[in-house]
N, C-alpha and C positions, 0 to 999 in steps of 0.2 A: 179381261178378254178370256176366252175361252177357248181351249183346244178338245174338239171331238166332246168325251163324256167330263173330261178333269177342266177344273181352272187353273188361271195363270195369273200369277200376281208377279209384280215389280215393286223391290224393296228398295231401299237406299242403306247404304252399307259401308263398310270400311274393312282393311284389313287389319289387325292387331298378333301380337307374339311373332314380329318375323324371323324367322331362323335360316338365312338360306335360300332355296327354293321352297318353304315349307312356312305355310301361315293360318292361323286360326278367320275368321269369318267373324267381325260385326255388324248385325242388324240391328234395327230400330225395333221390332218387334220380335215375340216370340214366335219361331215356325211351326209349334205344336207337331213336330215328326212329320213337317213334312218333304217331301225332296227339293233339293236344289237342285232346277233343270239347267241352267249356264248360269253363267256370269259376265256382265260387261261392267269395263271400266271406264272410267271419264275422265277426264281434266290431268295435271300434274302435280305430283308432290310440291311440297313449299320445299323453297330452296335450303340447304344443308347449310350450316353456320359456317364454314368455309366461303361458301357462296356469299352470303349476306355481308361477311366482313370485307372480300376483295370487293363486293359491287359499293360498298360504305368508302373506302378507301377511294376507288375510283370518282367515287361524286365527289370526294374531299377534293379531289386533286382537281378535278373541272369546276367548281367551285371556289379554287386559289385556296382553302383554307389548310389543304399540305400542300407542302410543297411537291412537286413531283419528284427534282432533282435532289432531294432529301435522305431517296432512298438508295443504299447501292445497288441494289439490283438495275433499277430504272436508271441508273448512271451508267452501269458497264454496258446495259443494253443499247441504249440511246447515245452517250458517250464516252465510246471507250478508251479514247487518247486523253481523256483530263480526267477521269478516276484514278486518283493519286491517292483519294482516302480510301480506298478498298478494306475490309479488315484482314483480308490477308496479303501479308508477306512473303516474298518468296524468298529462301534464303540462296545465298549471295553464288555460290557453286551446286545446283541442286545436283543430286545422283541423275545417270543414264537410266532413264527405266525400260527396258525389253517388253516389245509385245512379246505376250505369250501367247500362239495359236495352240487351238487344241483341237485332234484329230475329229471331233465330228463336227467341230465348227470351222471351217476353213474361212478365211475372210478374204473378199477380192479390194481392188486396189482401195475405192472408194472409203471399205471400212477401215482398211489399214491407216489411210491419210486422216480419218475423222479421229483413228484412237492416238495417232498419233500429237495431235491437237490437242484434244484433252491431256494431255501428258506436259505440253507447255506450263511451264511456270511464269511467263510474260504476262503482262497486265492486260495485253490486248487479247489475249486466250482467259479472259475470267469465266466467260458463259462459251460452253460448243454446243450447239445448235445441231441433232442428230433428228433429220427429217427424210420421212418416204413412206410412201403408199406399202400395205399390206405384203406383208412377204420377200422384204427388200432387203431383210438382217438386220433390223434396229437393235433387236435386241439381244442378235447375235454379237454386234458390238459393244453393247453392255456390257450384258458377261462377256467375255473377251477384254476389257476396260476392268475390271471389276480382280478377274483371274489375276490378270497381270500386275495389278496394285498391290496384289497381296502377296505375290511371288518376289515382289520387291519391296516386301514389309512394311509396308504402306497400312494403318489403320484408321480405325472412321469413318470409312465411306455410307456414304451416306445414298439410297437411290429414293427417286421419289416421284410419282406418276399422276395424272390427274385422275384414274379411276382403279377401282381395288383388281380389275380385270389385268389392268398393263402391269399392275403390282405382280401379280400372279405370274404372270406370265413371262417375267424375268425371274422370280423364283425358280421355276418350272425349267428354266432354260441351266438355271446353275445348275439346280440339279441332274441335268442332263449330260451336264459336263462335270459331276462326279461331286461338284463343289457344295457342302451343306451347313458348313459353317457361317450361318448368317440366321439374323433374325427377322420373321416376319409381320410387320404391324400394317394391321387392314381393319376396317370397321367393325364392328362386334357381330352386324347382322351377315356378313360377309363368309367367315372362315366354317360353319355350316356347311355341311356337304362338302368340303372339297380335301 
């Protein structure tokens, strides 16, 4: 097709070297110098090896070839009164642990009860479940949860989000609250630009 005096051709393409927000352009052909007027994209990525393993695992399980109740996870979730093989133990008098609030992160009741929970060493507190729409302090409860583990010498914590964004975005928050001693792993095409 043609625009005015110039033509216009449509390539097929891919991106390649992603860094970030920052990508090289493959085509099928060479463009001989000449300009790229847009770009549109199509369809979606294949799924991340993460993805392919839980939806593998998932058909196992509806399938009967694993078990479901196999896993503890899917134990504490679905039964939390007969998860007796848990791998952790709680020892037998655990220490008080103190929230710790910090002055630009105030917490109201809702987040105080939830970090409280997590503080539980009861087998019926194995998984706390911290849910809410945009802007609600999720992950002002984090860090806040996070703070106070460490303030009661607490090591190993471990956080862990289903996208490198939420990862971030609790980084961001510690650091907010002054806290920098923590390491950050996020996808290699990820940490780019940020």
């Amino acid at each position: 097709m043609t625009h005015g005096s110039a033509a216009s051709y449509s390539l097929p393409g891919g991106a390649s070297n992603v860094r970030g927000k920052v990508a090289g352009l493959d085509v099928e052909r060479n463009l001989e110098g000449k300009r790229i007027a847009s770009i549109t994209t199509t369809g979606k990525d294949g799924p991340t090896q993460a993805e392919l393993e839980c939806g593998n695992a998932l058909l196992s399980m509806l399938q009967g070839t694993l078990p479901l109740f196999e896993n503890h996870w899917m134990k504490a979730i679905w039964q939390p009164s007969e998860t007796v093989d848990w791998p952790f133990t709680p020892p037998p008098n655990p220490p008080a642990i103190e929230v710790i609030t910090h002055p630009k992160a105030p917490l109201n009741t809702s987040q105080r009860s939830a970090i409280t929970k997590m503080f539980s060493s009861s087998l019926d507190d194995n998984i706390t479940l911290i849910q809410g729409p945009p802007g609600t302090g999720k992950t002002t409860t984090i860090a806040t949860y996070v703070l106070s583990m460490i303030e009661a010498r607490q090591k190993g914590i471990w956080l862990m989000a289903q996208s490198n964004v939420a990862v971030k975005n609790i980084a961001e928050k510690l650091a907010k609250l002054d806290f920098l001693d923590f390491k950050l792993l996020v996808s290699h095409n990820f940490h780019f630009e940020w």
